[in-house]
C-alpha atoms as a printed R data frame, in Angstrom:
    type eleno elety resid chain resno      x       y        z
1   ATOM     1    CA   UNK     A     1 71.057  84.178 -101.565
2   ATOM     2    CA   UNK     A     2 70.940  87.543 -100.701
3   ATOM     3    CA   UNK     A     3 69.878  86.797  -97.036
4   ATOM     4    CA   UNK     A     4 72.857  85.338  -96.526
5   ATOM     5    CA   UNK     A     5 75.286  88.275  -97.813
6   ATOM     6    CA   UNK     A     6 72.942  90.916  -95.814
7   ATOM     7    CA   UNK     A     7 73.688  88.745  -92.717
8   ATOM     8    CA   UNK     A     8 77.278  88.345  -93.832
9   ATOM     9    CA   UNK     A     9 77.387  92.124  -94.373
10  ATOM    10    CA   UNK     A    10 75.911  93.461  -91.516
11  ATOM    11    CA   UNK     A    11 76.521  90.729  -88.793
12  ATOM    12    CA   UNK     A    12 79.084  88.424  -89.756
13  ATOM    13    CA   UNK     A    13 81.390  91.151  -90.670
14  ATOM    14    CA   UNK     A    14 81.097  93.623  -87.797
15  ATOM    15    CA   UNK     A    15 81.181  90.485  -85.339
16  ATOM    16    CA   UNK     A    16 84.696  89.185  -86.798
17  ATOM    17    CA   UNK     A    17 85.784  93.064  -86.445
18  ATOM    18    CA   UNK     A    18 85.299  93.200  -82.887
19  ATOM    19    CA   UNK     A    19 86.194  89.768  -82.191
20  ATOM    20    CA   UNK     A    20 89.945  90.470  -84.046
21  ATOM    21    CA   UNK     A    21 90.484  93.396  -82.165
22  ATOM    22    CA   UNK     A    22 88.794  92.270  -78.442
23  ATOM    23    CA   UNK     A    23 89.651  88.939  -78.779
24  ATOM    24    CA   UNK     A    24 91.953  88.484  -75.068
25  ATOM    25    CA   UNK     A    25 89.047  90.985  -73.136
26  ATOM    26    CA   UNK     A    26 86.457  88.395  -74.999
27  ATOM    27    CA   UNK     A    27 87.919  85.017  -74.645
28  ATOM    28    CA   UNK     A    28 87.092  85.603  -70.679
29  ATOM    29    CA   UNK     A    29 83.290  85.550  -71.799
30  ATOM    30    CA   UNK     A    30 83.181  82.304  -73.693
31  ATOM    31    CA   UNK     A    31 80.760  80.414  -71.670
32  ATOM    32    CA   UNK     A    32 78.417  83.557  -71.050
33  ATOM    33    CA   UNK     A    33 78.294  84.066  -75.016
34  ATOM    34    CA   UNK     A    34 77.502  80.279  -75.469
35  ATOM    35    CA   UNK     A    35 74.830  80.807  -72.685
36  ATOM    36    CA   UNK     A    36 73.310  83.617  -74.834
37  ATOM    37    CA   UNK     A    37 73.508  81.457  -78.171
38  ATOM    38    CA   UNK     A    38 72.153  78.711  -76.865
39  ATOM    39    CA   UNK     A    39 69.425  80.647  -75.162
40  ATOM    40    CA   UNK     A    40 68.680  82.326  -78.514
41  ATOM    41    CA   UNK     A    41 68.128  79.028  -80.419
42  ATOM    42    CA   UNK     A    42 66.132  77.808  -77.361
43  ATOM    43    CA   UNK     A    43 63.447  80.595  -77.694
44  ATOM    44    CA   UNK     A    44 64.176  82.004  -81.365
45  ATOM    45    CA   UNK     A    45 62.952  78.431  -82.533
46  ATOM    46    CA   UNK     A    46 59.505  78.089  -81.757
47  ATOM    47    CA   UNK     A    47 59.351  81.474  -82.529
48  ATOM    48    CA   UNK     A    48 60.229  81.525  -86.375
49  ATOM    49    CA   UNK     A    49 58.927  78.025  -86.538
50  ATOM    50    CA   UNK     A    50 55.747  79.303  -85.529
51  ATOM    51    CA   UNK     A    51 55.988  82.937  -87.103
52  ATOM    52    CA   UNK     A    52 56.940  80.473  -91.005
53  ATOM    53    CA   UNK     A    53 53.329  78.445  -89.943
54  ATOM    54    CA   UNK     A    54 51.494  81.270  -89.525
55  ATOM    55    CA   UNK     A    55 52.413  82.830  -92.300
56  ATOM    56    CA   UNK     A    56 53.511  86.330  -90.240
57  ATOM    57    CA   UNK     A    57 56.682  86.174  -92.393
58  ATOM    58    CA   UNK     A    58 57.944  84.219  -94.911
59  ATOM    59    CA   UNK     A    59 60.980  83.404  -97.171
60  ATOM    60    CA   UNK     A    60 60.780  83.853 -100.997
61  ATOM    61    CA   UNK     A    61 63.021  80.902 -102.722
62  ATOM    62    CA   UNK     A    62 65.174  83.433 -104.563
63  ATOM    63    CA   UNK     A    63 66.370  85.100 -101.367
64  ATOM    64    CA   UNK     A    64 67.483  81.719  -99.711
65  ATOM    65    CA   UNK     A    65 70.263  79.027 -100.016
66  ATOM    66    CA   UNK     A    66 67.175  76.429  -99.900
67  ATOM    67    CA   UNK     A    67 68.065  74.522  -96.980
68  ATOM    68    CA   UNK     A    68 65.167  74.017  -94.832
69  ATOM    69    CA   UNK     A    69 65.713  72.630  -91.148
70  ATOM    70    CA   UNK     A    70 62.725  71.448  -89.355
71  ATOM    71    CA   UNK     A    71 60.336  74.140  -91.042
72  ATOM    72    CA   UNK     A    72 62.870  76.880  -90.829
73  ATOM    73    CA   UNK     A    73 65.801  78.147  -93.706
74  ATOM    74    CA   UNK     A    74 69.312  77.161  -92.395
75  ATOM    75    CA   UNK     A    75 70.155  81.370  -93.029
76  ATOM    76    CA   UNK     A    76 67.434  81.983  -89.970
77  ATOM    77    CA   UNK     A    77 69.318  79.579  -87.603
78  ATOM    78    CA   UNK     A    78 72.572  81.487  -88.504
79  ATOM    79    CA   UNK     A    79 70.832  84.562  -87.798
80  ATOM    80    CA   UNK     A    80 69.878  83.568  -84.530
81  ATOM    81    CA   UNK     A    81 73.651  82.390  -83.926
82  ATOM    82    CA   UNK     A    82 75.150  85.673  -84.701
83  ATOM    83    CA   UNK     A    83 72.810  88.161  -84.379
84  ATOM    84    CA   UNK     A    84 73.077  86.803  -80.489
85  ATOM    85    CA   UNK     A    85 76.655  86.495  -80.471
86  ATOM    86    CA   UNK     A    86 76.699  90.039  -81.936
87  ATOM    87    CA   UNK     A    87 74.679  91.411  -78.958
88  ATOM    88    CA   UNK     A    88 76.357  89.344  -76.402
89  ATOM    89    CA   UNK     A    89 79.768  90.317  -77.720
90  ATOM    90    CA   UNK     A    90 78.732  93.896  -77.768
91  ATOM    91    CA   UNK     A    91 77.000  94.289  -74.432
92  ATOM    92    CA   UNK     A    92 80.217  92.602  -73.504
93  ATOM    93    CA   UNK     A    93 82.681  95.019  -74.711
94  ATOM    94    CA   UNK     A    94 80.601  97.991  -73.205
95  ATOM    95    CA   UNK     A    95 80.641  96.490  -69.933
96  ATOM    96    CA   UNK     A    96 84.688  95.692  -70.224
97  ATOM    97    CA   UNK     A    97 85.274  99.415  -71.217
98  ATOM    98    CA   UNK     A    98 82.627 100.892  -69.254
99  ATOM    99    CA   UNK     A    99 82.528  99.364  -66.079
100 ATOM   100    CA   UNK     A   100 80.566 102.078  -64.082
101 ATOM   101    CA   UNK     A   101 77.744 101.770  -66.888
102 ATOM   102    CA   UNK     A   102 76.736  98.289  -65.914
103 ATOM   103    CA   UNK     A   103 76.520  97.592  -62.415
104 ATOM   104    CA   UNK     A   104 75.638  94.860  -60.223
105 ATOM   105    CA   UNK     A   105 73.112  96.030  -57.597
């Protein structure tokens, strides 16, 4: 289990932070954020799916709830959902309180 507090620690948390206080600047972004989750899970798939195969990393029993989807633990698929939504939200907030840092060419 203790994947799942790290990524409640250290993702979940901060995200609900910035979401609580940014929530009216980030409710214009909803679709973009989607975009990026669903972008995420499109490529971060195949990718653990294949990284779990080949053995380049793997998940000890102990650490994990023990729910395996399609070849991958359900904590990886959260990871990809928030660890996404964290950057998304992030690069998002920048760009609403620096404007003159990201621009458009």
């Amino acid at each position: 289990m203790s994947y799942l507090m790290w990524l409640t620690i250290l993702v979940c948390f901060p995200l609900s932070v910035l979401w609580l206080t940014h929530l009216k600047s980030l409710m214009k972004y909803k679709r973009t954020i989607s975009l990026c989750v669903f972008s995420g899970l499109l490529f971060g798939i195949p990718w653990d799916y294949w990284a779990i195969q080949t053995r380049i990393w793997e998940f000890p029993r102990e650490n994990i709830v023990g729910i395996w989807i399609a070849g991958i633990p359900l904590e990886e698929y959260l990871f990809l959902v928030f660890v996404t939504m964290l950057i998304s939200t992030i690069t998002l907030i920048l760009k609403h309180r620096l404007p003159n840092l990201i621009e458009a060419d």
